[in-house]
PyMOL Python script that loads the backbone (N, CA, C, O; Angstrom):
from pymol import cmd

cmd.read_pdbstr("""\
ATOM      1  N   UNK A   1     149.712 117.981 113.363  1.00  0.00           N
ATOM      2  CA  UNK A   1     149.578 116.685 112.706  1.00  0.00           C
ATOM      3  C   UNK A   1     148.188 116.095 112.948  1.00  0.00           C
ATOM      4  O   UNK A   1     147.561 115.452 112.105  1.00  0.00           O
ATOM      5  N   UNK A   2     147.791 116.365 114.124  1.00  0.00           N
ATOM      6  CA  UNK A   2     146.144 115.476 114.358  1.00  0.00           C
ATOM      7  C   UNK A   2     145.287 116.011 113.726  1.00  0.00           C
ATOM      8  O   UNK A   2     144.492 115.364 113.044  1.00  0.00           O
ATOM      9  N   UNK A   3     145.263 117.879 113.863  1.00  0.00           N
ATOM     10  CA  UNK A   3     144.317 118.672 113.024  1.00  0.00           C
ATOM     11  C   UNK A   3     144.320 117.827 111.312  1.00  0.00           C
ATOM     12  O   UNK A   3     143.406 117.225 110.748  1.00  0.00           O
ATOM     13  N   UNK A   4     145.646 118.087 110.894  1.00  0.00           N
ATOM     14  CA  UNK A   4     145.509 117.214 109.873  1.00  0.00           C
ATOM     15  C   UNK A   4     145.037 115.977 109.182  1.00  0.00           C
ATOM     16  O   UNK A   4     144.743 115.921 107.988  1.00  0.00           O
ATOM     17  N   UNK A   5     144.972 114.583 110.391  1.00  0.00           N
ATOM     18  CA  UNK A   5     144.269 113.987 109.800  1.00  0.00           C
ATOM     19  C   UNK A   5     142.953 113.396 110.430  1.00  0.00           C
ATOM     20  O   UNK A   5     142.517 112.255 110.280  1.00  0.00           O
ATOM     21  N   UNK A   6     142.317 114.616 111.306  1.00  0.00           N
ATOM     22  CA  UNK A   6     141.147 115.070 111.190  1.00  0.00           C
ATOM     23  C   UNK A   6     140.598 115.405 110.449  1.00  0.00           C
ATOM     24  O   UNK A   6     139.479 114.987 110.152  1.00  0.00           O
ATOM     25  N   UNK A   7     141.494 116.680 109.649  1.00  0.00           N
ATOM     26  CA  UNK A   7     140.834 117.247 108.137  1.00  0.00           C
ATOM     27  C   UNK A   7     140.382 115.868 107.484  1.00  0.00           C
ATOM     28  O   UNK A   7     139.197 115.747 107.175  1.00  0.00           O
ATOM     29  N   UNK A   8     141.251 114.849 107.267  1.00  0.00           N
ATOM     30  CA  UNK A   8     141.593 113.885 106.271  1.00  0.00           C
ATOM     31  C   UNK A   8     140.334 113.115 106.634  1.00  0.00           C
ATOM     32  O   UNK A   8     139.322 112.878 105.974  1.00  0.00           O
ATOM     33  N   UNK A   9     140.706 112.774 107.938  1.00  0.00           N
ATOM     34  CA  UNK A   9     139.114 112.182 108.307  1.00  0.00           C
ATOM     35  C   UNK A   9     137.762 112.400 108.219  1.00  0.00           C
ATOM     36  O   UNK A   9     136.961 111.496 108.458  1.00  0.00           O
ATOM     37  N   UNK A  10     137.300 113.912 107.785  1.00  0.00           N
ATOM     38  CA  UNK A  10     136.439 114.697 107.609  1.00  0.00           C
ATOM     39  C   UNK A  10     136.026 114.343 106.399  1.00  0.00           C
ATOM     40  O   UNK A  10     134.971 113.748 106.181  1.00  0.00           O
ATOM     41  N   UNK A  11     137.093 114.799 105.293  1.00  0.00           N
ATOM     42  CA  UNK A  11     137.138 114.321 103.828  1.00  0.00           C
ATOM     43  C   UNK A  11     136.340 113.631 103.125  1.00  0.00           C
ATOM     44  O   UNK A  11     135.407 113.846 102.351  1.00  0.00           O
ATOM     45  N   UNK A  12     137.121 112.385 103.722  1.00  0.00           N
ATOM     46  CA  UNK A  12     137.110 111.213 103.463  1.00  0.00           C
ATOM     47  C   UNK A  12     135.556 110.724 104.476  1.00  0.00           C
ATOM     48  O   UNK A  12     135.075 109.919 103.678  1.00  0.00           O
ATOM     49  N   UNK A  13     134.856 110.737 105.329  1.00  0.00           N
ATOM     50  CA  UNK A  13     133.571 110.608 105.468  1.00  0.00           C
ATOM     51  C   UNK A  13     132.794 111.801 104.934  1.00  0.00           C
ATOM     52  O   UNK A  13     131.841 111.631 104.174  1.00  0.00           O
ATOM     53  N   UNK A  14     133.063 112.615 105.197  1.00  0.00           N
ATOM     54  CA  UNK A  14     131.745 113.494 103.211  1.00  0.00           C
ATOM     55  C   UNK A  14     132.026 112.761 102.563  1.00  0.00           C
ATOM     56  O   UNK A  14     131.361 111.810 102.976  1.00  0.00           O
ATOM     57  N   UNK A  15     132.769 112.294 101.462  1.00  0.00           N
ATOM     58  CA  UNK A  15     132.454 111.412 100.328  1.00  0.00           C
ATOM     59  C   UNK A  15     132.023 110.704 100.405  1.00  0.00           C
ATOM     60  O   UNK A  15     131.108 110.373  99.649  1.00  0.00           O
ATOM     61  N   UNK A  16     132.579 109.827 101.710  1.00  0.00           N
ATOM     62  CA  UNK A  16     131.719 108.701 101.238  1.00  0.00           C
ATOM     63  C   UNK A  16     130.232 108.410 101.987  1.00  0.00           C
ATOM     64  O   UNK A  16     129.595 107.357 102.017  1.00  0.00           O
ATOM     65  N   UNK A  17     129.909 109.728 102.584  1.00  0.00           N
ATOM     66  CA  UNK A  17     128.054 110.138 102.680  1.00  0.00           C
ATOM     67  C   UNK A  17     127.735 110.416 101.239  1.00  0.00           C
ATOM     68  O   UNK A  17     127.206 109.550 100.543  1.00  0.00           O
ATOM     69  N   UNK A  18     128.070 111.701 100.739  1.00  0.00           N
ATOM     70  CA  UNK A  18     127.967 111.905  99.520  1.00  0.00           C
ATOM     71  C   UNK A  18     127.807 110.695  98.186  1.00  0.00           C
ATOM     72  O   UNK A  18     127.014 110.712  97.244  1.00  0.00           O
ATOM     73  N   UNK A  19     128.659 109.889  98.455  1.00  0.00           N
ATOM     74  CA  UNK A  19     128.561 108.139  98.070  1.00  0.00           C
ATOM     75  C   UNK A  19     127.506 107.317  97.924  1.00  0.00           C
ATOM     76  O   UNK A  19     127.176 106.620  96.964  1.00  0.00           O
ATOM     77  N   UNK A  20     126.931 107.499  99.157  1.00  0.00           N
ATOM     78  CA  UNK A  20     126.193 106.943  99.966  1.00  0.00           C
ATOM     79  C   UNK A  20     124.338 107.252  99.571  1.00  0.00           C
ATOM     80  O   UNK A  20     123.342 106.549  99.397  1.00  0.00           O
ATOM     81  N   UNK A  21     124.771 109.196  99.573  1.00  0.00           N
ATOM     82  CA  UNK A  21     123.312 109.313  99.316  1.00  0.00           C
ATOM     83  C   UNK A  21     122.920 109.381  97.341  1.00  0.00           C
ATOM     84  O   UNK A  21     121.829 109.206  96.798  1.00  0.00           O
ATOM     85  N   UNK A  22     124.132 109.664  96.760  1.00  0.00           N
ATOM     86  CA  UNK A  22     123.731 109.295  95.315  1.00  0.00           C
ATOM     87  C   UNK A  22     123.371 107.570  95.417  1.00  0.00           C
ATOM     88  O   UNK A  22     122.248 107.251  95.027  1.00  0.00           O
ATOM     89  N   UNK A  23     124.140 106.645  95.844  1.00  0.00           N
ATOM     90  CA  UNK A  23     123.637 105.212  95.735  1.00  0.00           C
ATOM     91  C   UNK A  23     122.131 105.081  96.029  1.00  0.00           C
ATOM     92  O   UNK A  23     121.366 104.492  95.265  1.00  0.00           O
ATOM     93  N   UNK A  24     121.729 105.693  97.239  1.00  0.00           N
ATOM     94  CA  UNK A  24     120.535 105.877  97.410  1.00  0.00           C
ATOM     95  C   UNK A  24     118.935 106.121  96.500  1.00  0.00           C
ATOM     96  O   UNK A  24     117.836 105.576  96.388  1.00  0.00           O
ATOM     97  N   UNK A  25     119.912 107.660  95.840  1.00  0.00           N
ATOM     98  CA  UNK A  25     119.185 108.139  95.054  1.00  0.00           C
ATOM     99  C   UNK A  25     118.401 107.164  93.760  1.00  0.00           C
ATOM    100  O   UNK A  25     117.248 107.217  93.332  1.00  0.00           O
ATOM    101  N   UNK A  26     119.397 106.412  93.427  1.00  0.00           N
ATOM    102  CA  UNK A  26     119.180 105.729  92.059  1.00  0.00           C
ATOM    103  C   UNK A  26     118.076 104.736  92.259  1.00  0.00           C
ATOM    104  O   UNK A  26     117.653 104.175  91.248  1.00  0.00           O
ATOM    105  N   UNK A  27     117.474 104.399  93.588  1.00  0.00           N
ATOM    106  CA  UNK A  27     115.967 103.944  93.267  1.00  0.00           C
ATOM    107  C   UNK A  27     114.836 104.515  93.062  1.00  0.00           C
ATOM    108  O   UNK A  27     113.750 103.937  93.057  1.00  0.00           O
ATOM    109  N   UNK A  28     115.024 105.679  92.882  1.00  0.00           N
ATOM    110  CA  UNK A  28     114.054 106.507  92.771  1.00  0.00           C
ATOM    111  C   UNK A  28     113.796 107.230  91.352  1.00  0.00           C
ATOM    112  O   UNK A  28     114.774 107.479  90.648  1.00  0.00           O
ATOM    113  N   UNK A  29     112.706 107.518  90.988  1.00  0.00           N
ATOM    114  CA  UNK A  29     112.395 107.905  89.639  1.00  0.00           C
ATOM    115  C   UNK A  29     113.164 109.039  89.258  1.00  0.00           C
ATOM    116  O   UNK A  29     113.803 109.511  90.198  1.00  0.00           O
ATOM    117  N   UNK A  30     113.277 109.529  88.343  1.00  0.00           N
ATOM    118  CA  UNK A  30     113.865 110.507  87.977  1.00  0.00           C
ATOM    119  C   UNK A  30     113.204 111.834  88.440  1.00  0.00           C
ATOM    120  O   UNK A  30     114.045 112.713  88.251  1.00  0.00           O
ATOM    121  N   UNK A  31     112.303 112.261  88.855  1.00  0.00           N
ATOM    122  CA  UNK A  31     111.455 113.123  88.529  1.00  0.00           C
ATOM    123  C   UNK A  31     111.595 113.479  90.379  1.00  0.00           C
ATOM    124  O   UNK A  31     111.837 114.516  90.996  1.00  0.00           O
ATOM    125  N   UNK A  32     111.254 111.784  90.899  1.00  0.00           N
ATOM    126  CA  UNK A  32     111.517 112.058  92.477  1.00  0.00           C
ATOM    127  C   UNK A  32     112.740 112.490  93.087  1.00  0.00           C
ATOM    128  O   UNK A  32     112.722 113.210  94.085  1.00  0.00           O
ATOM    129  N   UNK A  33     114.285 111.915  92.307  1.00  0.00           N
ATOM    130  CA  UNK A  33     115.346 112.363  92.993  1.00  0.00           C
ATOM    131  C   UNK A  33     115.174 113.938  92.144  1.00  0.00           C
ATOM    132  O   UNK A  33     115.642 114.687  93.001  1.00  0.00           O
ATOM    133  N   UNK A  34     114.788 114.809  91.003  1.00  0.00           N
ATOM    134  CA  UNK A  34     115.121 115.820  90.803  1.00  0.00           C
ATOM    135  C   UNK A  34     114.674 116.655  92.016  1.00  0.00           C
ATOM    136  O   UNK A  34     115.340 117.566  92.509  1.00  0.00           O
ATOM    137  N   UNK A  35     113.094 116.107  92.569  1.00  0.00           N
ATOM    138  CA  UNK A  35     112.557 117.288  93.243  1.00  0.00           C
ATOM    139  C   UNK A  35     113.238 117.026  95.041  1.00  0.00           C
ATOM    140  O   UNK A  35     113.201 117.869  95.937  1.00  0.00           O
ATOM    141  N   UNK A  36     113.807 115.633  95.133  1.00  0.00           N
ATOM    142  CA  UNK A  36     114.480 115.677  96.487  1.00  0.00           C
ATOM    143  C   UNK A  36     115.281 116.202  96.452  1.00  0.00           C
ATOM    144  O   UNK A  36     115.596 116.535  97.595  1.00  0.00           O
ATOM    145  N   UNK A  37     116.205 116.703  95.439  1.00  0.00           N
ATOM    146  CA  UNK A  37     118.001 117.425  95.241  1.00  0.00           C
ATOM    147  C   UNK A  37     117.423 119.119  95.424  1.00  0.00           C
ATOM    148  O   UNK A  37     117.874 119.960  96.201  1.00  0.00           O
ATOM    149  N   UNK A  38     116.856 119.198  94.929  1.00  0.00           N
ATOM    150  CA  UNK A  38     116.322 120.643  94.777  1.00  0.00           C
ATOM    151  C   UNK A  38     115.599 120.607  96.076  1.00  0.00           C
ATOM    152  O   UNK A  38     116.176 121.296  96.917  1.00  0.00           O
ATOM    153  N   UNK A  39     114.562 120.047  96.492  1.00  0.00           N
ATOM    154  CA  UNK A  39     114.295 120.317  98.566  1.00  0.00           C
ATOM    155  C   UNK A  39     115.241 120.405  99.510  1.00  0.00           C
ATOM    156  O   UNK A  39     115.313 121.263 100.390  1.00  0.00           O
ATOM    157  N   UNK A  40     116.106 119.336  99.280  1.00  0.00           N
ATOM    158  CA  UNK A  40     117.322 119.416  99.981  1.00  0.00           C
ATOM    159  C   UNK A  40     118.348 120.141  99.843  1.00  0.00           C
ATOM    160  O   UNK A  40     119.125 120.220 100.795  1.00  0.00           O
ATOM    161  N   UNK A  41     118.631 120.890  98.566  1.00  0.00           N
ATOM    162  CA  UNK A  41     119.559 121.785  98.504  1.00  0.00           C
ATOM    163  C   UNK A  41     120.963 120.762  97.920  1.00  0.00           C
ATOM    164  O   UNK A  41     122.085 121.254  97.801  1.00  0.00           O
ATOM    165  N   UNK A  42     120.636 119.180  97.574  1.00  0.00           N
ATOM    166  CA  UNK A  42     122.187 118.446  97.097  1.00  0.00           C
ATOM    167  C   UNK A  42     122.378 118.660  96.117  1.00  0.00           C
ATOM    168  O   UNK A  42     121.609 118.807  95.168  1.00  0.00           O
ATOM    169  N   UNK A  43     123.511 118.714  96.196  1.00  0.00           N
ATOM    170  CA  UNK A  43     124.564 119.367  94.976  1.00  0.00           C
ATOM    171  C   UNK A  43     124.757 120.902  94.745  1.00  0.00           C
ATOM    172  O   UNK A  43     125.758 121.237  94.111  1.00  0.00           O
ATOM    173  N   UNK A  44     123.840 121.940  95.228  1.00  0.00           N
ATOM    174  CA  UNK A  44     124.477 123.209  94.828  1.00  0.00           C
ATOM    175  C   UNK A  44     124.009 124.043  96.328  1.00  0.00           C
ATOM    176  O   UNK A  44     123.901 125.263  96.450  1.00  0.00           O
ATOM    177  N   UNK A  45     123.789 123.066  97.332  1.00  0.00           N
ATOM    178  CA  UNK A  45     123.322 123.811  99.313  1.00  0.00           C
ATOM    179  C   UNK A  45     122.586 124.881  99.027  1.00  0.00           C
ATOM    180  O   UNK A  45     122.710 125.920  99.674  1.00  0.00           O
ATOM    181  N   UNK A  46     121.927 124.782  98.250  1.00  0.00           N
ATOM    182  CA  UNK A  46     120.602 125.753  98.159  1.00  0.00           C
ATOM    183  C   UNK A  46     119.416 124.736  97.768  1.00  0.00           C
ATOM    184  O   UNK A  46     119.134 124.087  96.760  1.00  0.00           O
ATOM    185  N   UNK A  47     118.592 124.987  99.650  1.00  0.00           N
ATOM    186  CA  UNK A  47     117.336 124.067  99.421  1.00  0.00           C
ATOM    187  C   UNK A  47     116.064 125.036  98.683  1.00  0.00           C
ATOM    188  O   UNK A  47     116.119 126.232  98.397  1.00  0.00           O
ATOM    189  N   UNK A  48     115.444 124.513  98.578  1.00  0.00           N
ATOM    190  CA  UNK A  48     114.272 124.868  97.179  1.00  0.00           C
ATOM    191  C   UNK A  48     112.683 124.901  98.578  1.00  0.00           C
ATOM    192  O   UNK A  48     112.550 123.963  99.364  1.00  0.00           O
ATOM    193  N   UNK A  49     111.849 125.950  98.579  1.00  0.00           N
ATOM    194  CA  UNK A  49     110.733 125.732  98.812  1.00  0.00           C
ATOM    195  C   UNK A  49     109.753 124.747  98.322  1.00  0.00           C
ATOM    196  O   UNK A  49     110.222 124.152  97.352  1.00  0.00           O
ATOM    197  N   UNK A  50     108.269 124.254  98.708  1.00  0.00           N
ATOM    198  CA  UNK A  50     107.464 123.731  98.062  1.00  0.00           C
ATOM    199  C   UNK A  50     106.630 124.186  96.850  1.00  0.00           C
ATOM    200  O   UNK A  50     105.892 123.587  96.067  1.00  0.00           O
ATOM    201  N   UNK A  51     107.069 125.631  97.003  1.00  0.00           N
ATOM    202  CA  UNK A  51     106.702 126.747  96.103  1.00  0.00           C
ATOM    203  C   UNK A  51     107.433 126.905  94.696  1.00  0.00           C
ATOM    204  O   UNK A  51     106.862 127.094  93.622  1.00  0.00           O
ATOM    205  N   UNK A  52     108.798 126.792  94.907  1.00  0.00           N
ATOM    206  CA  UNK A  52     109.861 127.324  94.556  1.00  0.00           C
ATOM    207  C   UNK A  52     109.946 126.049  93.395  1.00  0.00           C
ATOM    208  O   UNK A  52     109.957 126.432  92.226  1.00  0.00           O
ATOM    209  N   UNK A  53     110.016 124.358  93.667  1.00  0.00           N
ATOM    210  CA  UNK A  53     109.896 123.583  93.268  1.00  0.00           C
ATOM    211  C   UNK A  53     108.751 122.959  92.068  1.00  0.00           C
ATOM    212  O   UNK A  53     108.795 122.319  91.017  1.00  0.00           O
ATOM    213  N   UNK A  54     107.766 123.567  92.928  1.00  0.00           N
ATOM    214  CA  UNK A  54     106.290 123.743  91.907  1.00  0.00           C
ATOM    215  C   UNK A  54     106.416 124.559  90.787  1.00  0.00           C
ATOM    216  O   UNK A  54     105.709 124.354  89.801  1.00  0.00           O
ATOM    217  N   UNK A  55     107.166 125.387  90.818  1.00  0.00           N
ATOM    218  CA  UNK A  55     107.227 126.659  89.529  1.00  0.00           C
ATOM    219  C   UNK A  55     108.386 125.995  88.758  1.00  0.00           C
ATOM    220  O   UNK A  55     108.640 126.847  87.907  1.00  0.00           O
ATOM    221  N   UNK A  56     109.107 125.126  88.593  1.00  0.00           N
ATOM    222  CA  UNK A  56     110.187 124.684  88.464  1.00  0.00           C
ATOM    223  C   UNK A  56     109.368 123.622  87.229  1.00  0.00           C
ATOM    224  O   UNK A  56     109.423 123.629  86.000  1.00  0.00           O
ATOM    225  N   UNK A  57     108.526 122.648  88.328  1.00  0.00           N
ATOM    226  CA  UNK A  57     108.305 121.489  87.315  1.00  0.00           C
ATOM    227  C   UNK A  57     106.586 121.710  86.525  1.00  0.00           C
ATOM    228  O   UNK A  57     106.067 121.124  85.576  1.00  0.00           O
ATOM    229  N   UNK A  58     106.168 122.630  87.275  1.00  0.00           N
ATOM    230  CA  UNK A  58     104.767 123.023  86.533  1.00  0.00           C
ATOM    231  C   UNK A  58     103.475 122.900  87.347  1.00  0.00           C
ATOM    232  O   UNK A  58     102.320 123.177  87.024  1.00  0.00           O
ATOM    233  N   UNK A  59     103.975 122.411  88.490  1.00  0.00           N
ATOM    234  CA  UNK A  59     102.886 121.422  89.479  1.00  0.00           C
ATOM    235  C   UNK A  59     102.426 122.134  90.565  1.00  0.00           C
ATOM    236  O   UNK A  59     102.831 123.286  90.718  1.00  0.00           O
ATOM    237  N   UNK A  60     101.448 121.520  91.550  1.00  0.00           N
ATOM    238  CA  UNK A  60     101.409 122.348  92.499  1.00  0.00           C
ATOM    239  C   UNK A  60     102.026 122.161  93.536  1.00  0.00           C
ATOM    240  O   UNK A  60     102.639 121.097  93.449  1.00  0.00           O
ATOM    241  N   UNK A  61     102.252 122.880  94.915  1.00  0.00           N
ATOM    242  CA  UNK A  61     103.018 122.680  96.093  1.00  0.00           C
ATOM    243  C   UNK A  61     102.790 121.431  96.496  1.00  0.00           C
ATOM    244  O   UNK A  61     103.617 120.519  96.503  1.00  0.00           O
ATOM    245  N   UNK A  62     101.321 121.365  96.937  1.00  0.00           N
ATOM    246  CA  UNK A  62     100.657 119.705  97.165  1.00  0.00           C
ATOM    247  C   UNK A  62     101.438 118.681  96.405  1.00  0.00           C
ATOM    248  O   UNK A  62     101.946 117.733  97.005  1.00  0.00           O
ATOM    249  N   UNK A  63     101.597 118.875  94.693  1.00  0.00           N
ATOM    250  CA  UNK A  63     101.319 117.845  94.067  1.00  0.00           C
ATOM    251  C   UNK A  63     103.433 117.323  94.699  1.00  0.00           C
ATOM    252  O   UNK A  63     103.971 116.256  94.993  1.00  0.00           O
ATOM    253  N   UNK A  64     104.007 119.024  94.608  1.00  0.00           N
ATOM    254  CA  UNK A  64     105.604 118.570  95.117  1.00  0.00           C
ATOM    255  C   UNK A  64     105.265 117.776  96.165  1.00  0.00           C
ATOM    256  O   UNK A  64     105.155 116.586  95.871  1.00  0.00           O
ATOM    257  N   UNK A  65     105.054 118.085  97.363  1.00  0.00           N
ATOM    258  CA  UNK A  65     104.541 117.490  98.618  1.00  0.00           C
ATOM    259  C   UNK A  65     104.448 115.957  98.999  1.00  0.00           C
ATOM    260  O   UNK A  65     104.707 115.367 100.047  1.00  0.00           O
ATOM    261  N   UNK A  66     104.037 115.574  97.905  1.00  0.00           N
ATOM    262  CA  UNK A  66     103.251 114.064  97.557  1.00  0.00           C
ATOM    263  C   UNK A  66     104.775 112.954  97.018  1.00  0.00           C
ATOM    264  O   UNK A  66     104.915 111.789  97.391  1.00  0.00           O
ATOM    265  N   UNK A  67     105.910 113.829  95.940  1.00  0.00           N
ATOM    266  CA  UNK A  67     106.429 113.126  95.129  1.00  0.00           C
ATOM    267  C   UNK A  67     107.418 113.342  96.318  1.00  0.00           C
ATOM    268  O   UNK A  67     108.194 112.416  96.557  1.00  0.00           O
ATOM    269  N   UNK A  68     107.467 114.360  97.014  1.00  0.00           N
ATOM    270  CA  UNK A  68     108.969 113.915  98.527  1.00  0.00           C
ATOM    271  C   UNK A  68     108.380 113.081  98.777  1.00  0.00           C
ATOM    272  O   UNK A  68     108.931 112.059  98.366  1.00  0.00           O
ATOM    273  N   UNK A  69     106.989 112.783  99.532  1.00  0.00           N
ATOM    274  CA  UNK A  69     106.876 112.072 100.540  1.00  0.00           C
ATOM    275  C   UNK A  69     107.188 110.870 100.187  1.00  0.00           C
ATOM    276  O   UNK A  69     107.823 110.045 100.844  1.00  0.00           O
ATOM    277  N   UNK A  70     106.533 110.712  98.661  1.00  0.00           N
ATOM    278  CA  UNK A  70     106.349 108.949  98.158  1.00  0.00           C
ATOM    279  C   UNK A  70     107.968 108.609  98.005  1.00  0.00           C
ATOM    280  O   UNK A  70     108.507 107.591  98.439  1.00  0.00           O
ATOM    281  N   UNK A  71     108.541 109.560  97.375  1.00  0.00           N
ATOM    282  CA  UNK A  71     110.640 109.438  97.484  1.00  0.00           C
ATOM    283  C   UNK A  71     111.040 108.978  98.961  1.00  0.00           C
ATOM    284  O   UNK A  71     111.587 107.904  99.212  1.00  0.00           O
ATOM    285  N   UNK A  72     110.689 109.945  99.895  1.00  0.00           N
ATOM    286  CA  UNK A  72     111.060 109.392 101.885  1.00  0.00           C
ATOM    287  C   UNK A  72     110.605 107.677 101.780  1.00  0.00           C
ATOM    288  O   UNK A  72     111.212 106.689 102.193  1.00  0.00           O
ATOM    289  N   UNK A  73     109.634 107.760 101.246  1.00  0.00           N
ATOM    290  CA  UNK A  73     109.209 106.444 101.648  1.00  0.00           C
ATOM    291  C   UNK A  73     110.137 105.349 101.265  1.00  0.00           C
ATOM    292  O   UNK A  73     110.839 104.585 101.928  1.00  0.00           O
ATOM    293  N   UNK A  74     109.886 105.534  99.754  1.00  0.00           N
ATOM    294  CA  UNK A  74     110.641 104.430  99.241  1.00  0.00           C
ATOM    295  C   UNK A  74     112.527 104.167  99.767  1.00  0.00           C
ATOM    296  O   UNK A  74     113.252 103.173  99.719  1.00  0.00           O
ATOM    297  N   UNK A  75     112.821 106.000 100.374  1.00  0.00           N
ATOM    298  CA  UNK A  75     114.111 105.312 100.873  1.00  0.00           C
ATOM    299  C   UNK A  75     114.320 104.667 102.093  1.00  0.00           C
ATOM    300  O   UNK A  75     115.092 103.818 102.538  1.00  0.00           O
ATOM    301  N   UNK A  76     113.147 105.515 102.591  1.00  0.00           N
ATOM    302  CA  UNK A  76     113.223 104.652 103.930  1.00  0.00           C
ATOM    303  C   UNK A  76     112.998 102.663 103.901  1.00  0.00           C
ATOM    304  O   UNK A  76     113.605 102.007 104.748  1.00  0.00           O
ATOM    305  N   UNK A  77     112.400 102.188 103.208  1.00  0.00           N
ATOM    306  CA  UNK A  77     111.584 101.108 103.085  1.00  0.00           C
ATOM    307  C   UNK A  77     112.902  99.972 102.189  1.00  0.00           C
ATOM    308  O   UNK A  77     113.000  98.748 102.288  1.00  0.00           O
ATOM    309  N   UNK A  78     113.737 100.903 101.383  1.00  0.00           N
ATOM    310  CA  UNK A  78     114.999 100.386 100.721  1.00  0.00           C
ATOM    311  C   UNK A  78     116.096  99.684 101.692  1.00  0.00           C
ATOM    312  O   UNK A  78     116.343 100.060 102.838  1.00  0.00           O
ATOM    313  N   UNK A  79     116.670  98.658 101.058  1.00  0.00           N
ATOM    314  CA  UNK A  79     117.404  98.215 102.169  1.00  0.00           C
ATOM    315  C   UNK A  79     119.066  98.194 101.323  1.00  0.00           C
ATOM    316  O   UNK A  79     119.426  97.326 100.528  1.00  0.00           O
ATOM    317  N   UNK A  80     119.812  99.296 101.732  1.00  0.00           N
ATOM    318  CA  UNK A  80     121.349  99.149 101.522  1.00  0.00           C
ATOM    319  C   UNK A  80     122.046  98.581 102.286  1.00  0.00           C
ATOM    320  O   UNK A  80     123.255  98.494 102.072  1.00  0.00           O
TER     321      UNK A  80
END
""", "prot")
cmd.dss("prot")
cmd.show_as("cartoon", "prot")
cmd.util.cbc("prot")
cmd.orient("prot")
């Protein structure tokens, strides 16, 4: 019975991280949450190189480099 609503408890906090970091996401440009989902690997747990990302949107590693950092920033600096 406890294993069980441990599971439940488990669950139920992933979602609502998962919750948590799409709410997040939505201050950010479109272009910045594409290349943070793809660094981070959210939504399909396969994270993306700086390389890997660059060939993706056309850009260079640097230029990926720049659009995480300025994305970190702005979430960090956001107040939920």
């Amino acid at each position: 019975m406890a294993k069980n609503n441990t599971k439940l408890e488990v669950k139920k906090l992933k979602a609502e991280i998962e919750r948590k970091i799409e709410e997040s996401l939505g201050v950010l440009t479109e272009r910045e949450e594409k290349v943070l989902r793809l660094r981070f690997g959210l939504g399909d747990g396969v994270p993306r190189t700086l390389e890997e990302v660059g060939q993706i949107f056309n850009i260079t590693r640097e230029r990926v480099r720049q659009i995480e950092a300025k994305a970190l920033r702005k979430l960090r600096l956001c107040k939920f």
